[in-house]
N, CA and C of each residue as an Amber inpcrd file, in Angstrom:
protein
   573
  10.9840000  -1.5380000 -18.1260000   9.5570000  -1.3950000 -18.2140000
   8.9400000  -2.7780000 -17.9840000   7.8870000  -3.0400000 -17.0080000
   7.2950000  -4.3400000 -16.7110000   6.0510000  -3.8770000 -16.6410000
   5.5170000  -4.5640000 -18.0510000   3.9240000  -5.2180000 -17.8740000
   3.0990000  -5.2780000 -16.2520000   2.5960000  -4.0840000 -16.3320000
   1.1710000  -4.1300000 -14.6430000   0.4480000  -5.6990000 -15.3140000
   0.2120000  -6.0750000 -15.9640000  -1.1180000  -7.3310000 -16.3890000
  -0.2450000  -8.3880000 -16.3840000   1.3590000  -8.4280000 -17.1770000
   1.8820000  -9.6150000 -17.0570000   2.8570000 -10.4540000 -16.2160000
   3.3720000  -8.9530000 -15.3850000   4.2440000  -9.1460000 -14.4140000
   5.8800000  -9.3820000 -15.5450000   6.9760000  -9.5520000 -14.0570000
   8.5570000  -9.8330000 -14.9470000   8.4640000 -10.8450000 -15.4540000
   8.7280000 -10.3990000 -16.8390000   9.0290000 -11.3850000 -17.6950000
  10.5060000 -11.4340000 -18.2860000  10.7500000 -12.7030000 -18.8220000
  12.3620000 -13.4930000 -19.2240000  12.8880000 -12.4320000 -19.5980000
  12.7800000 -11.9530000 -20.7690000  13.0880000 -10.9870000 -20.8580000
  13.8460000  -9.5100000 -19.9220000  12.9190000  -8.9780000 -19.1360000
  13.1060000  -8.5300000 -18.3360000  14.0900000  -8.3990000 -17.5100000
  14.2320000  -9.7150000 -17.1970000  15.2330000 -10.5880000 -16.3800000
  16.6340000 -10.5820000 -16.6810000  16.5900000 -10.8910000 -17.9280000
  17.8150000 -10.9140000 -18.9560000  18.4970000  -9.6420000 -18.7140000
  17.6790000  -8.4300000 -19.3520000  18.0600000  -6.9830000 -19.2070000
  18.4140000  -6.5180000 -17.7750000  17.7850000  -6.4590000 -17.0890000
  17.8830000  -6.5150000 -15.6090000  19.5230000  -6.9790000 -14.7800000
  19.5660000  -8.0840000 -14.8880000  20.8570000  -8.6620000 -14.6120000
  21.9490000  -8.0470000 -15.4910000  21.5070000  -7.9240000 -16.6550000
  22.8920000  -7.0470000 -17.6740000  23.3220000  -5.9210000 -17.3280000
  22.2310000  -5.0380000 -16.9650000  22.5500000  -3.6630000 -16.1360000
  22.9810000  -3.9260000 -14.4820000  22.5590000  -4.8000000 -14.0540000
  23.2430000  -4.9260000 -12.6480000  24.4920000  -5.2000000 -12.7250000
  25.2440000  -6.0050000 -13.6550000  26.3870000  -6.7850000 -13.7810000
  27.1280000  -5.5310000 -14.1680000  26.1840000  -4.5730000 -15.0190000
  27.4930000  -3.4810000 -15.9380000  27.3190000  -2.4410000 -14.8230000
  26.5580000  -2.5550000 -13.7600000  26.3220000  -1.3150000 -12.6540000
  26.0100000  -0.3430000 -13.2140000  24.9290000  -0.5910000 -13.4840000
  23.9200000   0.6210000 -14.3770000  22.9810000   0.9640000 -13.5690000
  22.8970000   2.2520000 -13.2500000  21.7380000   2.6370000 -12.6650000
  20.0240000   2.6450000 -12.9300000  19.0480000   2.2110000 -12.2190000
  18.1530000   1.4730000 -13.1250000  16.8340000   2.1420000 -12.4570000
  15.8790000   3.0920000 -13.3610000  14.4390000   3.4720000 -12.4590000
  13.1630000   2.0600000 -13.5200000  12.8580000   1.4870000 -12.5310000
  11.4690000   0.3050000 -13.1520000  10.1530000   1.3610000 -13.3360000
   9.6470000   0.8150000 -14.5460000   8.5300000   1.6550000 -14.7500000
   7.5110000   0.2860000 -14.8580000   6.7710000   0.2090000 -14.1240000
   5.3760000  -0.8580000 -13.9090000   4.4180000   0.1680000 -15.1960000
   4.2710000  -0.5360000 -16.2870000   3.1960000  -0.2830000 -17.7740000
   2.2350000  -0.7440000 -17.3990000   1.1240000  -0.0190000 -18.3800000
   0.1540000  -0.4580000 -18.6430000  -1.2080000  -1.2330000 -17.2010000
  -0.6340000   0.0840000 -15.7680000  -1.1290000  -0.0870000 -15.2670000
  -3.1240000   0.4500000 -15.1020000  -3.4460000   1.0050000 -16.5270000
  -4.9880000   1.0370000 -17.1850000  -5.3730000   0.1060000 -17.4190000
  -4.5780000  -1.3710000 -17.1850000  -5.8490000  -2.4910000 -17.5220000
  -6.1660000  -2.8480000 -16.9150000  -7.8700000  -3.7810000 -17.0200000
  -8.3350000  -4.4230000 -16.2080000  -7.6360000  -5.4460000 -15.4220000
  -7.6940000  -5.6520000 -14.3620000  -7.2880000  -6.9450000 -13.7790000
  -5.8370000  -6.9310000 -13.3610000  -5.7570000  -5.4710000 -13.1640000
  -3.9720000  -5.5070000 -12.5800000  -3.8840000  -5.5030000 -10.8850000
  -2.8030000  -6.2780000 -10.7360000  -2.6550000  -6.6420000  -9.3770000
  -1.3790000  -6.0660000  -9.1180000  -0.9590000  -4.8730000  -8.5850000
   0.0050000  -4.5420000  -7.8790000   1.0020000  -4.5330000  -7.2710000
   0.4060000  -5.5970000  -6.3370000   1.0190000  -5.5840000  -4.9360000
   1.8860000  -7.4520000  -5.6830000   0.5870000  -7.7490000  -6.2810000
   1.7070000  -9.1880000  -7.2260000   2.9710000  -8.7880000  -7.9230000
   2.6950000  -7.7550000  -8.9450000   3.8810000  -7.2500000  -9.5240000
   4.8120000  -6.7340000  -8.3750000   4.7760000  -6.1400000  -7.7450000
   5.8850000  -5.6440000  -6.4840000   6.1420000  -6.9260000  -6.0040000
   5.7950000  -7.9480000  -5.1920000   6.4330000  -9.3780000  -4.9540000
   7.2070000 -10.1670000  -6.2850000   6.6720000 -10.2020000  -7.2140000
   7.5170000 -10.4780000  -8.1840000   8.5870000  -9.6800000  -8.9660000
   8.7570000  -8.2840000  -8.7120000   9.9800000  -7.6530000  -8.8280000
  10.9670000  -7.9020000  -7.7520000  10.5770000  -8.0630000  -6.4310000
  11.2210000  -8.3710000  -5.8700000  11.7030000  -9.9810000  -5.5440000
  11.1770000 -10.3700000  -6.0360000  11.3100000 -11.9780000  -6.2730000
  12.4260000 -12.4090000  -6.9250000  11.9610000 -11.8430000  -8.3910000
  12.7420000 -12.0040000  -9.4520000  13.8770000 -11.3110000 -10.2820000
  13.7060000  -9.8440000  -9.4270000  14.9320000  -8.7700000  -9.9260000
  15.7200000  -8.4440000  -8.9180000  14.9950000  -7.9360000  -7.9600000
  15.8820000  -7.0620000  -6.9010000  14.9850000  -7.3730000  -5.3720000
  15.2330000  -6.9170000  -4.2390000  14.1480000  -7.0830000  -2.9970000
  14.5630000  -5.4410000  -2.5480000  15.4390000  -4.8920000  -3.2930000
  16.4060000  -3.3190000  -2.9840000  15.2930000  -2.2110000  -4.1630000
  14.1400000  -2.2590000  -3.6980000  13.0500000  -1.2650000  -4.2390000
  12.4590000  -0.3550000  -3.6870000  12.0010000   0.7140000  -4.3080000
  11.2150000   1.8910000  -2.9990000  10.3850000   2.2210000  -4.0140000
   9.1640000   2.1420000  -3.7100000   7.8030000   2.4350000  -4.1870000
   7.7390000   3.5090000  -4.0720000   7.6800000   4.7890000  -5.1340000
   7.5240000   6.0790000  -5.4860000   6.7000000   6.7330000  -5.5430000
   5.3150000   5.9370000  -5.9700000   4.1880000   6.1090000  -6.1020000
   3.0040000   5.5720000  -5.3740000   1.8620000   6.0300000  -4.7590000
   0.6900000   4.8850000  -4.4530000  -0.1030000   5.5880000  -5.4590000
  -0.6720000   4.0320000  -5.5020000  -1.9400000   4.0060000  -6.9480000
  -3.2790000   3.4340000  -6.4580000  -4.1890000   4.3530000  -7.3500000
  -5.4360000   4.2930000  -6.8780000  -6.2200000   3.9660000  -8.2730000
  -6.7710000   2.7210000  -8.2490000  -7.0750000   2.4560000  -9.6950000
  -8.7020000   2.2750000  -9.9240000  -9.2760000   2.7680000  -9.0150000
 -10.8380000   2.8600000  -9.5320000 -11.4110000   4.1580000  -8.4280000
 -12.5120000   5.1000000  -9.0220000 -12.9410000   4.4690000 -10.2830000
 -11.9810000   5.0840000 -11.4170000 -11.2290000   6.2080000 -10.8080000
 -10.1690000   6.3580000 -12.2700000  -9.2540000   6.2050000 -11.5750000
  -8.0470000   6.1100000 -12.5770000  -6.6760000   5.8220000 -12.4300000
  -5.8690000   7.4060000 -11.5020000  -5.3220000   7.1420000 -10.4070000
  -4.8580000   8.4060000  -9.3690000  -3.2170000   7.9500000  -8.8970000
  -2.4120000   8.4950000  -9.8050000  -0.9870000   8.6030000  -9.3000000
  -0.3800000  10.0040000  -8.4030000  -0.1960000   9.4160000  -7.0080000
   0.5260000  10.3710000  -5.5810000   1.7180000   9.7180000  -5.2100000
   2.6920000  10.9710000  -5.0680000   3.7200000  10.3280000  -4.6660000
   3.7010000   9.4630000  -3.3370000   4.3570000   8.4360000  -2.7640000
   4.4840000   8.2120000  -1.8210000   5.3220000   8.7360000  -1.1360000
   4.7630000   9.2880000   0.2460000   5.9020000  10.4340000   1.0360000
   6.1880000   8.9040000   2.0670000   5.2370000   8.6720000   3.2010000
   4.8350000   7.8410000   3.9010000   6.0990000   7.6060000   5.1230000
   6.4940000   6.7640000   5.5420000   7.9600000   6.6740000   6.0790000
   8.4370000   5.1400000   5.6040000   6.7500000   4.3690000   5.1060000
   7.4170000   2.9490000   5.0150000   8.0630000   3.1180000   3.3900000
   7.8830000   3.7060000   2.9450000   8.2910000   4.2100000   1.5260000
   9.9860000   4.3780000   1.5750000  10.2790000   4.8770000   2.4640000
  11.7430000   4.9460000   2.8330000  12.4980000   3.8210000   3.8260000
  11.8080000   3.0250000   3.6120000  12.1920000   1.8390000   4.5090000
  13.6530000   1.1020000   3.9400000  13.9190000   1.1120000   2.3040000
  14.6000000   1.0430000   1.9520000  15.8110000   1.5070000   2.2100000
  15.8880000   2.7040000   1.3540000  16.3750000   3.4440000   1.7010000
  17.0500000   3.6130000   3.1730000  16.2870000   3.7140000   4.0740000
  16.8030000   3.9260000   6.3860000  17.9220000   2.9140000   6.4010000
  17.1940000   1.0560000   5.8610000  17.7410000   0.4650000   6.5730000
  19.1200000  -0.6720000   5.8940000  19.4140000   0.0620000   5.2440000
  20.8730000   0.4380000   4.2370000  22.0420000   1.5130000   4.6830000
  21.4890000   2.0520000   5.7000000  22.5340000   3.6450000   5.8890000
  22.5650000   3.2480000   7.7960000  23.3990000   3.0960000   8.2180000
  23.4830000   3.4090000   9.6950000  23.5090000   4.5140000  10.3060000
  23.6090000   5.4430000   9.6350000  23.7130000   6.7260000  10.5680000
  22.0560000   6.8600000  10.3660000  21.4540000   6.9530000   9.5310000
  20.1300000   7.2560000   9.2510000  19.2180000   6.1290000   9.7360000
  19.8570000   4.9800000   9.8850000  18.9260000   4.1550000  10.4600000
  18.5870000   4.0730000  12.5750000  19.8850000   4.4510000  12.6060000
  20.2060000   4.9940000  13.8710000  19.4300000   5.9510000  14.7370000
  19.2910000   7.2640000  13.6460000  18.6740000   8.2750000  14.0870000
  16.5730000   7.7150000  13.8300000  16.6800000   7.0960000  13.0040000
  14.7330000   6.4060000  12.8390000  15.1510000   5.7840000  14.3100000
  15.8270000   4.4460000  14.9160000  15.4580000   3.7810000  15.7410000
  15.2680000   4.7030000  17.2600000  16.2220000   5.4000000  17.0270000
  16.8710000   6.5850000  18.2420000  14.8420000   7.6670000  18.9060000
  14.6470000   7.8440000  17.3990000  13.1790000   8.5610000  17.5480000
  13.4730000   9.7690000  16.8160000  14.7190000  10.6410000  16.6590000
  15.1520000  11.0000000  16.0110000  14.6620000  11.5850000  14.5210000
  14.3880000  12.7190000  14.2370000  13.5160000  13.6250000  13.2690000
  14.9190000  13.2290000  11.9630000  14.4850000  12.3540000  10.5910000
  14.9540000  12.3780000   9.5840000  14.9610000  13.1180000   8.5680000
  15.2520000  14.2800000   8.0590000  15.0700000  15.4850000   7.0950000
  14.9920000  14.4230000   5.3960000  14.1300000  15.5130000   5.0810000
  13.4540000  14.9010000   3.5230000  14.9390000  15.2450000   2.8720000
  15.6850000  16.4080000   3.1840000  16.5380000  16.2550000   2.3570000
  17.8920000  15.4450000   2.6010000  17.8060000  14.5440000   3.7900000
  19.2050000  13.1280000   3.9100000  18.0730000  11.9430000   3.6310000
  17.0830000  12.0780000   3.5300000  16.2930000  10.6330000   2.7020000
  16.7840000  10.7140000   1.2300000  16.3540000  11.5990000   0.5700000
  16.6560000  12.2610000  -0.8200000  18.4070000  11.6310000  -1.3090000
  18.8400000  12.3840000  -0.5670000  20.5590000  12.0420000  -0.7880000
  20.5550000  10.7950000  -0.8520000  20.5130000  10.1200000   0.3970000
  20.7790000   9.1830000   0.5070000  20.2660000   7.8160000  -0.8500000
  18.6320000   7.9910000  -0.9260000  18.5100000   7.4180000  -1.9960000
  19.2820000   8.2080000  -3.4100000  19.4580000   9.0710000  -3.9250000
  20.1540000   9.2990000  -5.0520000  21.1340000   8.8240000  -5.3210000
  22.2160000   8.8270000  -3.7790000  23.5950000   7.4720000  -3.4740000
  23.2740000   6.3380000  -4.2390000  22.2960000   5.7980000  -3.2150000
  22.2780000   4.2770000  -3.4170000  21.5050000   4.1680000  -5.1260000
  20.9260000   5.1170000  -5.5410000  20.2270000   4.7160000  -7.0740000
  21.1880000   4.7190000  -7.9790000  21.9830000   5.7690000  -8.2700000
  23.2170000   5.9930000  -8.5130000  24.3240000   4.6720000  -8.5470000
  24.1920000   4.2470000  -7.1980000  25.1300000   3.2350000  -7.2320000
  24.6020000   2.1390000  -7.1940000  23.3150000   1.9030000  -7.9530000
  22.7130000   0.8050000  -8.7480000  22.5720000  -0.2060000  -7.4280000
  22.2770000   0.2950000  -6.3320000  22.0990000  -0.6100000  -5.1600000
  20.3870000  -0.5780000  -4.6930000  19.6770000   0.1970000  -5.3240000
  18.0700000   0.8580000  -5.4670000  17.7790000   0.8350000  -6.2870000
  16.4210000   0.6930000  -6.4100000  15.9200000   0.6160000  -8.0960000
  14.2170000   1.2690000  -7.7150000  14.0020000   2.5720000  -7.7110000
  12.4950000   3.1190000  -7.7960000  11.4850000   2.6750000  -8.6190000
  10.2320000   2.7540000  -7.7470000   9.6840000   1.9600000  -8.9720000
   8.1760000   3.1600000  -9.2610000   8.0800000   3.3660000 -10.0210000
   7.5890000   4.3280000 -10.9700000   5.8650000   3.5780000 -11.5630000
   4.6410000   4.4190000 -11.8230000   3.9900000   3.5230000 -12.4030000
   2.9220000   4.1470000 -13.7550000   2.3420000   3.5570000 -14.7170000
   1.6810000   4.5940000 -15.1740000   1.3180000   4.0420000 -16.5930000
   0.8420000   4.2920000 -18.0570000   0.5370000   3.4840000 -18.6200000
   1.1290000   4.6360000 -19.9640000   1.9650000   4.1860000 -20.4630000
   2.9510000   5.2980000 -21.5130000   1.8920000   5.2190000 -22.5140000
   0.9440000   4.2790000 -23.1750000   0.0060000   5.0610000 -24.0270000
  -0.7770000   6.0780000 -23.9200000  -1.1430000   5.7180000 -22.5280000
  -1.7940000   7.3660000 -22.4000000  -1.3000000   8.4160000 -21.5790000
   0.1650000   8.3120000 -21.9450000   0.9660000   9.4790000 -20.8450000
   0.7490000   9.3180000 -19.9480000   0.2840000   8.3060000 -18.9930000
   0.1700000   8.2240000 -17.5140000   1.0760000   8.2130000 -16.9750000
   2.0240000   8.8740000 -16.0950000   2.8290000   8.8060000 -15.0570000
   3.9750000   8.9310000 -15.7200000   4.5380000   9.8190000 -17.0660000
   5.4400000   9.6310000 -18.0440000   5.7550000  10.6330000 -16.8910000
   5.3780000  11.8460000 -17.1570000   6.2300000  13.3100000 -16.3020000
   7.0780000  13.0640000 -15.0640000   5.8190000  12.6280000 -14.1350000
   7.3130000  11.7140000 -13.0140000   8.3220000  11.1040000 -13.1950000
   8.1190000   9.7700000 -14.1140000   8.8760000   9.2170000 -14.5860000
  10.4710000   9.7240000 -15.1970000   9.8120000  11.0720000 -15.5500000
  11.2280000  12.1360000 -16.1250000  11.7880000  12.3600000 -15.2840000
  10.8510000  13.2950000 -14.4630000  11.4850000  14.2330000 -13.0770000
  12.6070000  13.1660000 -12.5200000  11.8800000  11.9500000 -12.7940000
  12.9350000  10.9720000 -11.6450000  14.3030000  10.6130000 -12.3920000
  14.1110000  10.8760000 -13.6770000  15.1090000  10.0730000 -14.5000000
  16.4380000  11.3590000 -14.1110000  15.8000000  12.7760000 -14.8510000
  16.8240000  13.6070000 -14.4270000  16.8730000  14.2140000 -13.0150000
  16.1970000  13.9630000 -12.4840000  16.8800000  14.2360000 -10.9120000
  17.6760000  13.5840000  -9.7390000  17.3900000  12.0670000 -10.4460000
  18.2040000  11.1370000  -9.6170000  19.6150000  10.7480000 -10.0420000
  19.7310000  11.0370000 -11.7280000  21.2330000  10.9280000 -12.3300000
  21.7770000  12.3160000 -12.4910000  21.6760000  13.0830000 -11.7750000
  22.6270000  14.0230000 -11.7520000  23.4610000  14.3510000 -10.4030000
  24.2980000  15.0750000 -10.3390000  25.3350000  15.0210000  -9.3210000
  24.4160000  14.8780000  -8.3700000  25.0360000  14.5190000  -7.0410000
  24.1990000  14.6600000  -5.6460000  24.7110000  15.8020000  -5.1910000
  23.6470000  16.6120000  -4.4630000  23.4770000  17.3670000  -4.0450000
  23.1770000  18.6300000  -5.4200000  23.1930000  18.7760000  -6.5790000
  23.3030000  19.5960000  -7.5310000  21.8500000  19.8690000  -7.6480000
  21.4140000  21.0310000  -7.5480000  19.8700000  20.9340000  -7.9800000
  20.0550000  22.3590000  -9.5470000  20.9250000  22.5680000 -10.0550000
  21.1740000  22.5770000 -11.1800000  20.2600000  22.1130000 -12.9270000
  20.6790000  22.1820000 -13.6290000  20.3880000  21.4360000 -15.1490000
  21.1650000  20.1400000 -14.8630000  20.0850000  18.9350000 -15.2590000
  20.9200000  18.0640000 -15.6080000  21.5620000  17.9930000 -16.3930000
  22.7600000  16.9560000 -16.0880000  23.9870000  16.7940000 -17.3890000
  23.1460000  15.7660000 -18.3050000  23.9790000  16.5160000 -19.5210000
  23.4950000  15.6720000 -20.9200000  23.3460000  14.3130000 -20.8440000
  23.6650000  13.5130000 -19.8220000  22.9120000  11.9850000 -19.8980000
  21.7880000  12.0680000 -19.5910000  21.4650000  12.4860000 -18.5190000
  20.3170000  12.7850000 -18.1200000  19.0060000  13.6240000 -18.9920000
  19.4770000  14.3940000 -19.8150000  18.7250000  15.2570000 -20.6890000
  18.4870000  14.6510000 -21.8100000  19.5360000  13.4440000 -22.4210000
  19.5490000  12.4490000 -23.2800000  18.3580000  11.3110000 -22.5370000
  18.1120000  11.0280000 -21.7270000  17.4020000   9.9380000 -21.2130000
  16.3690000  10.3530000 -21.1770000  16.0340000  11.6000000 -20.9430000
  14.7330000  12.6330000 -20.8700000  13.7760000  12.1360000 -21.8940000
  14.9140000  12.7990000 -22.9320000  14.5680000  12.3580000 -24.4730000
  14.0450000  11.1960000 -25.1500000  14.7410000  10.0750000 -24.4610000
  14.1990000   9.1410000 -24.9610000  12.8640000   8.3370000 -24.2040000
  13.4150000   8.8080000 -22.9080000  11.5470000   8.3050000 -22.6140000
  10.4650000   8.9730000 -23.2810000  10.5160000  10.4720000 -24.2290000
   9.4860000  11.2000000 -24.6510000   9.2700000   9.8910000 -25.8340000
  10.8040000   9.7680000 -26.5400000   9.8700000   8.5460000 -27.5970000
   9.6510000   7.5130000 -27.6060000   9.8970000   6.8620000 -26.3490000
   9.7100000   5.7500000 -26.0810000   7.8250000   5.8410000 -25.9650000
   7.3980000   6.9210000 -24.8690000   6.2800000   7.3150000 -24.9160000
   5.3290000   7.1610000 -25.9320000   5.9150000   7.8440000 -26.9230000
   5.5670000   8.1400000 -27.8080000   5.3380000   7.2100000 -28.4960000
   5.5090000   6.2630000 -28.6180000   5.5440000   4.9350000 -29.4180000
   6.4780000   4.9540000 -31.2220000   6.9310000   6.4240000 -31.0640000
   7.7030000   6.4120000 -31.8670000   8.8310000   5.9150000 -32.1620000
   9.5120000   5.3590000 -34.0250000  10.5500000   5.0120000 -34.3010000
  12.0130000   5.7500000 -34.6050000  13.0050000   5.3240000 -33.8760000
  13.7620000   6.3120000 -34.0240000  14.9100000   5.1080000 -34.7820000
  16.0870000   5.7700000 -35.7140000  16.7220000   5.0440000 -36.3440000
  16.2550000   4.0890000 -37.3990000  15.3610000   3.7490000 -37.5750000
  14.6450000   2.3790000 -38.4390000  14.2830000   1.6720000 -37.2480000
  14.2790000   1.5640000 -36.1310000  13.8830000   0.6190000 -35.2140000
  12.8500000   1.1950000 -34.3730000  12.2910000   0.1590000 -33.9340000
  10.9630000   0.7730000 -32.9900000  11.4720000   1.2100000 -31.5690000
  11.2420000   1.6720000 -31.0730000  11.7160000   2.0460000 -29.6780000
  12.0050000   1.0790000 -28.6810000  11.1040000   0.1060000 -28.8740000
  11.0880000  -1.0210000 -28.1570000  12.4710000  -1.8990000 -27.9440000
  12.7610000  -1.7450000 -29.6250000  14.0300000  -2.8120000 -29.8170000
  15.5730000  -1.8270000 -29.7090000  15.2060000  -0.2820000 -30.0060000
  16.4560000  -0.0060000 -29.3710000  16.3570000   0.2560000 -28.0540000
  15.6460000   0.2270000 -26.6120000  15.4540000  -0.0080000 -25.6770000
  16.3590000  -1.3610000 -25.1440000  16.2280000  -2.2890000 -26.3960000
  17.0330000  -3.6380000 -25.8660000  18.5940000  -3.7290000 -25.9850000
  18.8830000  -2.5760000 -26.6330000  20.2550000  -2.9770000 -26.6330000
  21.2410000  -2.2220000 -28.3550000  19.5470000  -1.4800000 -29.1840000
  20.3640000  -0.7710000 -30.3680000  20.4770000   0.3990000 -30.0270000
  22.1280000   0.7610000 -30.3370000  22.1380000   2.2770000 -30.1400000
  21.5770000   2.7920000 -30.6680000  21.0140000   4.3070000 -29.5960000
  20.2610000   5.6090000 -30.5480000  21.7240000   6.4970000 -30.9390000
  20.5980000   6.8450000 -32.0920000  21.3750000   8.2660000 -32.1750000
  21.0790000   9.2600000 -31.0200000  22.6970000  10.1350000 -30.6540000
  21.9380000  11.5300000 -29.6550000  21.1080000  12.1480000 -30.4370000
  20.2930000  13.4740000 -29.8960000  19.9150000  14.1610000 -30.6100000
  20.5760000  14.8580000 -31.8700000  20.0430000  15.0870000 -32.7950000
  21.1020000  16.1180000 -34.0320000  21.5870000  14.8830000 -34.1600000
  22.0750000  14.0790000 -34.0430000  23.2260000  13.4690000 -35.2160000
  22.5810000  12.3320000 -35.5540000  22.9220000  11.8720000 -36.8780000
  22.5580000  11.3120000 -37.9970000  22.3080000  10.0300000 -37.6340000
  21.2490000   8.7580000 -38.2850000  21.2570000   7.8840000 -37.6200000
  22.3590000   7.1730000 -38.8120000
């Protein structure tokens, strides 16, 4: 989760690299993009600056006069994604018609294999952009090609973005701090 107002911070950074190193698959959620004075397109240069340059913008945002989250379909949206895959990059240069569903795959591959990192946007106090945020969590960690129930990691992760959302404490700890590194309890079992 990165601050829309403050951009990546140390922090951030820290976590970031820990999950790259353990090859953890990773969706960025840009917060607290309801405040005044947020700059965007800064935070996207500085994620890519400072975390990864291997990002695909999920969303375009429209922030006045109200706040408007649309997915991004676009083709530069998949730019990532194309020019990582040779057969698929082949068929873009060729002229070649790319199906939504080998873009799809293909990014679920590479998210999966922690080589992509989506970036998501929305402001969790006021449920902004939480629901996507799900859809993406369990649809991108489950098998490829499975359009199925996700598996219980995925349904577990569900979960915890609701309380992360939520600003609720789970275990004695605030969400925040088991976010950093304290285990939750799964659901049902005891903390």
């Amino acid at each position: 989760m990165i601050s829309a107002k403050d951009g990546v911070q140390a922090q951030t950074r820290i976590l970031f690299y820990a999950l790259r190193k353990m090859n953890i698959p990773t969706v960025i959620f840009i917060n607290k993009i309801d405040q005044a004075g947020v700059d965007l397109q800064g935070v996207y240069q500085s994620v890519r600056d400072k975390l990864s340059a291997d990002i695909i913008i999920k969303q375009t945002v429209s922030l006045s006069p109200e706040i408007v989250l649309e997915e991004n379909t676009g083709i530069e949206a998949w730019d990532a994604v194309i020019e990582n895959n040779d057969g698929l990059l082949e068929k873009y240069i060729a002229g070649e018609p790319i199906s939504q569903e080998e873009l799809a795959q293909e990014e679920q591959r590479r998210v999966q294999a922690a080589s992509l990192f989506p970036v998501y946007h929305g402001s969790a106090k006021k449920g902004l952009g939480i629901q996507p945020l799900m859809d993406a969590v369990t649809g991108l960690f489950q098998p490829i090609g499975n359009r199925g129930a996700p598996p219980y990691a995925a349904a577990f992760l569900r979960w915890s973005i609701q309380i992360v959302a939520s600003g609720s404490s789970i275990c004695g700890y605030t969400a925040e701090r088991c976010a950093c590194g304290i285990r939750w309890p799964w659901p049902g079992e005891k903390s």
